[in-house]
C-alpha positions as CSV (number, residue, x, y, z in Angstrom):
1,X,75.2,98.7,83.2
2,X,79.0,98.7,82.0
3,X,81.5,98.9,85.5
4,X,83.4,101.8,84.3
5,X,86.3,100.4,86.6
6,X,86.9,97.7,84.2
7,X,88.0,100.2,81.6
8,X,90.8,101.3,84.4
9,X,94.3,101.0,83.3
10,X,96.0,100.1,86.7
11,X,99.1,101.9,87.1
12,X,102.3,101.8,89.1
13,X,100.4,104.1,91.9
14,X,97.4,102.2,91.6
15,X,98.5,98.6,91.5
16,X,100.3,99.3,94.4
17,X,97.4,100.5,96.7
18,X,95.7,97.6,95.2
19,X,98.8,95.3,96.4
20,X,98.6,97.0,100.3
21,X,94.9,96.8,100.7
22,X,95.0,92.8,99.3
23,X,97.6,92.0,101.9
24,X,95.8,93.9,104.8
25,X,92.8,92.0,104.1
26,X,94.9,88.4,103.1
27,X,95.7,88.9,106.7
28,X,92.5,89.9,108.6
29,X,90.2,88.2,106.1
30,X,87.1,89.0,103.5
31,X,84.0,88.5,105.1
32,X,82.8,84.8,104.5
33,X,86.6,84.3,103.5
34,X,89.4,82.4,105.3
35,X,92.5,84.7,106.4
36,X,95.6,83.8,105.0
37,X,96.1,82.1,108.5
38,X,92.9,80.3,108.4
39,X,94.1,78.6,105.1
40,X,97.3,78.0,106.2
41,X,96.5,75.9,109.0
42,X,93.5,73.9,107.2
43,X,96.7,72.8,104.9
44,X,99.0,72.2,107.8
45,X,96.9,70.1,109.4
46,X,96.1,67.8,106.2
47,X,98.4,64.2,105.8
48,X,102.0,64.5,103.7
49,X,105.1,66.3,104.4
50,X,105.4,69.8,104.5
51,X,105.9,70.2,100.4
52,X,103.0,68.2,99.5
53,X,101.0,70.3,101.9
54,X,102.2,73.5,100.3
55,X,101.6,71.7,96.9
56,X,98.3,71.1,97.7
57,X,97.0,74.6,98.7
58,X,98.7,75.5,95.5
59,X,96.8,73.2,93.3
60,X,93.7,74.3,95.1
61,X,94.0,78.1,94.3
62,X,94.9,77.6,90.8
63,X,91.9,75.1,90.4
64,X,90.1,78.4,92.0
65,X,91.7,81.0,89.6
66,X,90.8,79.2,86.7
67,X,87.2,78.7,87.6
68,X,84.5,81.3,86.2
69,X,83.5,83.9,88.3
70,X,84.7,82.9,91.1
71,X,87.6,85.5,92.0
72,X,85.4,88.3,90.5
73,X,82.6,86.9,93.0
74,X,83.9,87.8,96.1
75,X,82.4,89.8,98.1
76,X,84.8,91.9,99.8
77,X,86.3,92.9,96.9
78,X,82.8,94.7,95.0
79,X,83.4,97.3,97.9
80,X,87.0,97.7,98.2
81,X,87.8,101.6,98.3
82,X,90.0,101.6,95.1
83,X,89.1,102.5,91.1
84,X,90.5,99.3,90.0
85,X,89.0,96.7,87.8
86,X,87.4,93.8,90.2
87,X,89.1,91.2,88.4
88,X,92.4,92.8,88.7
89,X,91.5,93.3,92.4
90,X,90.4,90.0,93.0
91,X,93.0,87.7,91.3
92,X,95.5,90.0,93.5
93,X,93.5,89.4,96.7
94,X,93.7,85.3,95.9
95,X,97.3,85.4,95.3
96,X,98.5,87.9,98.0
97,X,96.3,85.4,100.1
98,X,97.9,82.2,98.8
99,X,101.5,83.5,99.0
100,X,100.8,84.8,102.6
101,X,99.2,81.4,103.8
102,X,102.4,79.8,102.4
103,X,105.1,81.8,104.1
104,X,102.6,81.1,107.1
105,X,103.3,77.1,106.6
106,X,106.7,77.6,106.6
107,X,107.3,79.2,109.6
108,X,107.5,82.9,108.7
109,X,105.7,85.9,110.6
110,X,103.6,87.4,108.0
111,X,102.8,90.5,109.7
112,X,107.1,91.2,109.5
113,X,107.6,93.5,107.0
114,X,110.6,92.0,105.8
115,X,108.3,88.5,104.7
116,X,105.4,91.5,103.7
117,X,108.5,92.6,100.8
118,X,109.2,88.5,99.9
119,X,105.3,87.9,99.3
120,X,105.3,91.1,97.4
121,X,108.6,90.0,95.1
122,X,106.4,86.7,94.6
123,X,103.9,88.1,92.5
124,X,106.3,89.0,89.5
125,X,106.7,85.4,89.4
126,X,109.8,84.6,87.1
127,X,111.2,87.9,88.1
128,X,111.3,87.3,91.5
129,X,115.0,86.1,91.8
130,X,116.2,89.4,90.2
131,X,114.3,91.8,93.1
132,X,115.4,89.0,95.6
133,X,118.7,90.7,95.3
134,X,117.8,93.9,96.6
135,X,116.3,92.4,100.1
136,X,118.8,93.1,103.0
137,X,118.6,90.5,105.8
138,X,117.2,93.6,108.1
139,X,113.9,94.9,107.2
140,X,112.8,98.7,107.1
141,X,110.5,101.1,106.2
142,X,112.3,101.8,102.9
143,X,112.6,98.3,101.8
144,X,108.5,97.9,102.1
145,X,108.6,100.8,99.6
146,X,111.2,100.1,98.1
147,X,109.7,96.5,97.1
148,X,106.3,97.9,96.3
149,X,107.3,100.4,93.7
150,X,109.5,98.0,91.8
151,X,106.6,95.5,92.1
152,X,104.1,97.9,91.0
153,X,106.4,99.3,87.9
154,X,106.3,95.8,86.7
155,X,103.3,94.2,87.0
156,X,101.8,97.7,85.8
157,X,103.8,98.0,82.7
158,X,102.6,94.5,81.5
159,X,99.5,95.6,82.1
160,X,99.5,98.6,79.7
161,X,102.4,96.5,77.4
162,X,99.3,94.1,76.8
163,X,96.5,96.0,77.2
164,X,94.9,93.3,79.2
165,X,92.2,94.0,82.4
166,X,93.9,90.1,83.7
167,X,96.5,91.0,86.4
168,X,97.2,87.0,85.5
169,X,98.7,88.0,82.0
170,X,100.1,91.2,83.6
171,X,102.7,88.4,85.8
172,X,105.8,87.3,83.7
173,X,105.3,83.8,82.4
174,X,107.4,81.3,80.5
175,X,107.4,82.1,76.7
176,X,105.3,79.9,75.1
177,X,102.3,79.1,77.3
178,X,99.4,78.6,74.8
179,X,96.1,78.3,76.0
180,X,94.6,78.0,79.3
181,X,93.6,80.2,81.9
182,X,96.0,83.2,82.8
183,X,95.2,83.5,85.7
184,X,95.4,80.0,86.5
185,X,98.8,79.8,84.6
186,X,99.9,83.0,86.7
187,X,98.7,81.6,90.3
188,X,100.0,78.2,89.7
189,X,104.0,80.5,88.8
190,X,103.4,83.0,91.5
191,X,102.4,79.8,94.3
192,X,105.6,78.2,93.1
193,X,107.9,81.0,93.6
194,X,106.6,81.5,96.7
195,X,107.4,77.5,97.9
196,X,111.1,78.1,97.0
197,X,111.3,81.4,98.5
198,X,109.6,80.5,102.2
199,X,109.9,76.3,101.8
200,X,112.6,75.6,100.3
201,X,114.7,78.5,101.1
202,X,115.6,80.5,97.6
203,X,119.0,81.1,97.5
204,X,119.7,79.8,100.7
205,X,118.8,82.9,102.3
206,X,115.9,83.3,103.8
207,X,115.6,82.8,107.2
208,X,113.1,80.5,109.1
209,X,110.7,82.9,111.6
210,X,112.5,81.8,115.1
């Protein structure tokens, strides 16, 4: 029997419930999944600098992303109270979850809704540094919707631009990628924004958690 979800167009309303109920659940964690703290600290406590810790939960999640089956097999997902394609869903879920766990390592509350907005940004990948400008240094209400509805707009708009059911080729990439997994290519973008944003400081401006 056909999932009639996976002939869903996600739009901007719907991509971003999809983008709230990933991070409430990257948080709390999928049953017989690791919370976004829970994956965090299995990194932090590996050998190697801080980077090459972060590095290596990235490599991990995009060896994950590009394997078959395996973000559209979990579990928590196949119930989740939205009508959005599972693979959409679940290649969200693994990224929100990644970015979350990295802003974690480096020190950041992830329950603040200020880092909520960063991890958001994230997921545009290579537009990140262009909604980076709109994040004041005190966070609000208004800049958590704010954030999401840009997000959203974007990341629905390639959607529909390409006609694709991948949220991976709905995240900007660098022109000429041929080949591959997207959603692979797109975890792998979206895991590195994330490091310069909450590791290495983007712009010089984001402050440590105290």
């Amino acid at each position: 029997m056909t999932d009639n979800k996976q002939n869903i167009k996600p739009n901007k309303g719907l991509m971003a419930k999809t983008l709230d109920w990933a991070y409430s659940k990257a948080v709390v964690g999928l049953t017989g999944v690791d919370s976004a703290y829970d994956l965090g600290n299995s990194y932090l406590h590996q050998d190697g600098t801080l980077s090459q810790q972060v590095d290596s939960l990235i490599k991990w999640q995009v060896a994950k992303a590009a394997t078959s089956g395996f973000v559209t097999g979990l579990g928590g997902v196949m119930i989740m109270p939205l009508t959005v394609p599972a693979n959409i869903a679940s290649v969200i879920y693994v990224q929100i979850r990644m970015i979350a766990a990295i802003a974690y390592m480096g020190g950041h509350d992830i329950r603040d809704d200020r880092v909520k907005s960063l991890v958001y940004i994230c997921m545009v990948g290579n537009g990140a540094k262009e909604l980076l400008k709109d994040v004041s240094i005190k966070a609000s209400e208004k800049l958590i919707t704010r954030t999401i509805e840009k997000v959203s707009a974007k990341l629905a708009a390639k959607a529909g631009e390409k006609g694709v059911t991948s949220i991976g080729k709905a995240v900007p990439v660098v022109g000429g990628v041929v080949g591959g997994s997207y959603d692979a290519i797109s975890t792998r973008i979206v895991g590195k924004v994330a490091k310069k944003i909450f590791i290495d400081s983007f712009d010089g401006n984001i402050p440590a958690k105290e």
